[in-house]
MIGU-282716 format. One record per residue (C-alpha): x negated, y, z negated; residue number from 1. Coordinates in steps of 0.05 Angstrom, whole numbers, m for minus. Each point is the difference from the previous one (the first is absolute). Last residue first. Example, Ala and Ser with C-alpha at 12.3 -4.5 7.8 and 13.67 -1.06 7.14 Angstrom:
BEGIN
<atom u="m273" v="m21" w="m143" k="2"/>
<atom u="27" v="m69" w="m13" k="1"/>
***
This chain:
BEGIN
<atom u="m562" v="189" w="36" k="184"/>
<atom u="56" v="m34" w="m30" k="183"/>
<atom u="45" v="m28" w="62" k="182"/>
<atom u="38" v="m55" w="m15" k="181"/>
<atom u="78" v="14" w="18" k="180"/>
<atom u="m9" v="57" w="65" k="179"/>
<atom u="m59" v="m34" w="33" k="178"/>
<atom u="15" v="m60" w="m27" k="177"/>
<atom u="71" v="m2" w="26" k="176"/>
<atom u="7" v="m34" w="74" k="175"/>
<atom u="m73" v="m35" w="0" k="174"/>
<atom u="26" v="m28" w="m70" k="173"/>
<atom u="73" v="m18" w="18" k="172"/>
<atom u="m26" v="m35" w="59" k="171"/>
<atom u="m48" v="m45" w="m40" k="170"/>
<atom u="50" v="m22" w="m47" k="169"/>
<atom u="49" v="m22" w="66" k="168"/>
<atom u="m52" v="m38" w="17" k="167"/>
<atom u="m18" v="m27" w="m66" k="166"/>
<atom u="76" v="m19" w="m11" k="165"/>
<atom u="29" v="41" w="m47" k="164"/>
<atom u="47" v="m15" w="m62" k="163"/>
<atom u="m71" v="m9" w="m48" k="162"/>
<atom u="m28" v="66" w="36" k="161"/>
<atom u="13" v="50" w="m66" k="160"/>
<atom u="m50" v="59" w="34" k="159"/>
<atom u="m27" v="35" w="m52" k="158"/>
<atom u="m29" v="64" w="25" k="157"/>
<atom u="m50" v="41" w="m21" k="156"/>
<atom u="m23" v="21" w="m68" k="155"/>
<atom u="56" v="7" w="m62" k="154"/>
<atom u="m5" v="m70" w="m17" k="153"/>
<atom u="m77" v="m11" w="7" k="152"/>
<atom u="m19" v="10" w="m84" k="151"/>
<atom u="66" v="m36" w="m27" k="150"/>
<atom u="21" v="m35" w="51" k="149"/>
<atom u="m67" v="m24" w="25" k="148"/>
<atom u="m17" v="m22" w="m77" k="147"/>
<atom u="74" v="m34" w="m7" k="146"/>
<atom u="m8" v="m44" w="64" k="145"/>
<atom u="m72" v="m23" w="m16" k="144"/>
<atom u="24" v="m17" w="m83" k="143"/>
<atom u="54" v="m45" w="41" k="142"/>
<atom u="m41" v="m24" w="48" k="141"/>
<atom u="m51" v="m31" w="m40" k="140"/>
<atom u="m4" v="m70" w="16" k="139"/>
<atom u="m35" v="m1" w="63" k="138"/>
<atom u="m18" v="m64" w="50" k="137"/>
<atom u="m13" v="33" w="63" k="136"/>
<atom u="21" v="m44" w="51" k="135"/>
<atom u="m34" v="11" w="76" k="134"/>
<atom u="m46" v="m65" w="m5" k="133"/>
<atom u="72" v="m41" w="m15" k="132"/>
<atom u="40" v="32" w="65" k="131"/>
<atom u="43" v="43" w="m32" k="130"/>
<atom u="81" v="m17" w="m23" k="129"/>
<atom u="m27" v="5" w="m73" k="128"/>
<atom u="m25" v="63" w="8" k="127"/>
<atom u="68" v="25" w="26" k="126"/>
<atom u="30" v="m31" w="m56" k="125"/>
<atom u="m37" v="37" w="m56" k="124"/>
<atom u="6" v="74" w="38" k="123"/>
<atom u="79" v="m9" w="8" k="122"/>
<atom u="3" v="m16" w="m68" k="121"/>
<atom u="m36" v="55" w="m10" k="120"/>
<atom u="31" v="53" w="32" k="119"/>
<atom u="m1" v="31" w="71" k="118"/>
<atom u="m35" v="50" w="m18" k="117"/>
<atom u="m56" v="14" w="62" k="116"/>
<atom u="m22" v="69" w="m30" k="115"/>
<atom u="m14" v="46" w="67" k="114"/>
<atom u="m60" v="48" w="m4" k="113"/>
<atom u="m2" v="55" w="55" k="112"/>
<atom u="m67" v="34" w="m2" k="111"/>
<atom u="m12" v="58" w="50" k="110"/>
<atom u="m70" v="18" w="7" k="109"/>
<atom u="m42" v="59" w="m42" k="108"/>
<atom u="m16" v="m48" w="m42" k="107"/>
<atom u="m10" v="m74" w="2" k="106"/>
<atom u="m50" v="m5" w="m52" k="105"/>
<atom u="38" v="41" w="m55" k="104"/>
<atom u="74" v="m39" w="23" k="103"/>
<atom u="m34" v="m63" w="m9" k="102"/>
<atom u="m25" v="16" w="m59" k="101"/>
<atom u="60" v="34" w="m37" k="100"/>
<atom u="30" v="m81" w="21" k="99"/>
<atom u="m53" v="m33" w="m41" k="98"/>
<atom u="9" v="44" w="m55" k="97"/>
<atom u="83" v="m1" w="m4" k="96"/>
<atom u="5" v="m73" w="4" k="95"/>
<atom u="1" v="m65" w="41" k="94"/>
<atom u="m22" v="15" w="60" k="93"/>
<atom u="2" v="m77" w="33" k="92"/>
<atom u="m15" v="15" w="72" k="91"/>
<atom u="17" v="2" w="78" k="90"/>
<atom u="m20" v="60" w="28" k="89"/>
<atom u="15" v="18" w="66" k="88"/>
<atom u="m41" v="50" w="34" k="87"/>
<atom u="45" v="39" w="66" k="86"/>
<atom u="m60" v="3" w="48" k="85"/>
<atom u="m19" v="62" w="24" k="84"/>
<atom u="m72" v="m5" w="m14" k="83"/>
<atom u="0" v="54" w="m69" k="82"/>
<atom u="57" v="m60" w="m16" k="81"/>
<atom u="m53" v="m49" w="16" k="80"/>
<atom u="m59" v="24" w="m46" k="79"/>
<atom u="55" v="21" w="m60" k="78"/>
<atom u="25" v="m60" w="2" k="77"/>
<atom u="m69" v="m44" w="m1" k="76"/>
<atom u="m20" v="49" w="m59" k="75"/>
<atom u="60" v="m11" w="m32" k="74"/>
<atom u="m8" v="m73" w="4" k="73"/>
<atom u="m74" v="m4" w="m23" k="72"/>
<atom u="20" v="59" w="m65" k="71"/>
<atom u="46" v="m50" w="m19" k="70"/>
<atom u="m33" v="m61" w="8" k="69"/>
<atom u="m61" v="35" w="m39" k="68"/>
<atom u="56" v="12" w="m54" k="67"/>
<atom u="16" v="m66" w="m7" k="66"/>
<atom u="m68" v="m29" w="m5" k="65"/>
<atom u="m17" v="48" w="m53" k="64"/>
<atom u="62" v="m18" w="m31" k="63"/>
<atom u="m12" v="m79" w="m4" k="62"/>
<atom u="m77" v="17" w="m19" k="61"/>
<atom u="38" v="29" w="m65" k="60"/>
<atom u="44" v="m48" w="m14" k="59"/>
<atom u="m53" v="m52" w="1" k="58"/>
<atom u="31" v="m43" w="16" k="57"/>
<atom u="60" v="m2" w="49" k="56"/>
<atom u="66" v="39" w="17" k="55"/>
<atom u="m27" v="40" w="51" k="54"/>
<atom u="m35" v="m70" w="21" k="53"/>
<atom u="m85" v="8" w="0" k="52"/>
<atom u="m32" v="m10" w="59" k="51"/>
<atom u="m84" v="m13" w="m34" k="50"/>
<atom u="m19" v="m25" w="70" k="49"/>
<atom u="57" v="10" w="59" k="48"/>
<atom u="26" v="71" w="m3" k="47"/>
<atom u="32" v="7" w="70" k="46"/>
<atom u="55" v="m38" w="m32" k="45"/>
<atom u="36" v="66" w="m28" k="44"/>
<atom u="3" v="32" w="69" k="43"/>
<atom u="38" v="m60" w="23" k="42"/>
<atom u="48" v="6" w="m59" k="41"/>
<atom u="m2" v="67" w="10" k="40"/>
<atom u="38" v="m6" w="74" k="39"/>
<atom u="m18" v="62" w="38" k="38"/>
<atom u="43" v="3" w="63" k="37"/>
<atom u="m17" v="45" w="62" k="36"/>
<atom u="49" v="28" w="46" k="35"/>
<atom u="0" v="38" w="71" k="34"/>
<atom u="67" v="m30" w="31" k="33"/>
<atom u="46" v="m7" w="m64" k="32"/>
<atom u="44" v="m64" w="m1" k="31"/>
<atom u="m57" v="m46" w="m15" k="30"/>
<atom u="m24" v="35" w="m59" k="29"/>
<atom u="73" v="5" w="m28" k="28"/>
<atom u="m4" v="m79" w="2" k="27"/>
<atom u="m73" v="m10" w="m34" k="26"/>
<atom u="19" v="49" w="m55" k="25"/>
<atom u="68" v="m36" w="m6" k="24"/>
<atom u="m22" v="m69" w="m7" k="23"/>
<atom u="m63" v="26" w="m40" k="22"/>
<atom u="42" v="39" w="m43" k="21"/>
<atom u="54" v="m41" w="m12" k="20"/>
<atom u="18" v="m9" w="m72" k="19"/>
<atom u="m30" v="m63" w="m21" k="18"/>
<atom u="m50" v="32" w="m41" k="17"/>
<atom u="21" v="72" w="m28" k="16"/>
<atom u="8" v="61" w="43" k="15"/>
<atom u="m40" v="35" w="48" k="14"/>
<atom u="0" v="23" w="74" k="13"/>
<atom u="m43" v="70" w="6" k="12"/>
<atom u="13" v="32" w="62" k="11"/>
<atom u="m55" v="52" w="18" k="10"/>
<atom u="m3" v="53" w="57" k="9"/>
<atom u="56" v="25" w="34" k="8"/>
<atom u="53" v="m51" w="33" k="7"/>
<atom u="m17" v="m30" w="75" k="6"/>
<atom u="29" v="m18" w="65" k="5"/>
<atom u="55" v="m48" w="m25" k="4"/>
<atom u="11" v="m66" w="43" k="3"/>
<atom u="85" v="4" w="3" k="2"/>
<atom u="38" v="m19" w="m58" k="1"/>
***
């Protein structure tokens, strides 16, 4: 695929650890010519005393942190899309509540949100085959899998990418998501 001029407003790029979205965030970013990426991870680190994990103690400092990642990468998004920049997100939205918010605080701009699925297995090796500061050691994918099914199965697109190269991933998603992802 040739260098892409731009798609409309927001791409979200989530799934479950080990499924691409940094890789393919990063990639699609490169490919468009007025892009910006926002990687939550990174976002997530700006906390430095009293950083919490999402998954840490106490549970409900963990949230709090969460959603102020959140509302820090939509705002981010919403500041470069309103730029002309095609915002990237590159996140962990795990459920129905944290998605509702992105799509609240990135209103009135298009939102396409792509589902990386490319299955756990798939997921599990993939973090295996990181460099060892990049693994993400995580034991719940199956309860993960089955909460974004069942509240995020009916939102977006999800985009099965385990047969694809991330090239070939990446052109599939500046081809489609504006017809396939688009929910606001």
């Amino acid at each position: 695929m040739t260098e892409s001029t731009a798609l409309p407003g927001v791409l979200i790029i989530t799934g479950m650890p080990g499924a691409g979205k940094s890789t393919i965030a990063q990639l699609a970013a490169e490919k468009l010519n007025r892009s910006a990426r926002m990687d939550g991870d990174v976002v997530n680190r700006f906390v430095i005393g009293g950083r919490v994990w999402a998954l840490g103690e106490p549970a409900d400092e963990a949230a709090r942190q969460v959603e102020l990642c959140n509302r820090n990468l939509c705002a981010l998004a919403a500041n470069m899309a309103d730029a002309g920049f095609t915002a990237l997100i590159d996140w962990v939205i795990p459920n129905r509540e944290q998605f509702d918010l992105f799509i609240e605080l990135l209103a009135p701009r298009p939102v396409m949100f792509v589902v990386l699925a490319p299955g756990i297995a798939a997921c599990r090796y993939r973090n295996t085959i990181r460099h060892p500061d990049q693994q993400f050691h995580f034991e719940g994918y199956d309860v993960l899998e089955a909460a974004m099914r069942r509240e995020l199965g009916d939102v977006g697109w999800w985009f099965v990418s385990s047969e694809l190269s991330p090239e070939e991933t990446v052109d599939r998603i500046l081809r489609d998501a504006p017809r396939r992802a688009l929910v606001a």
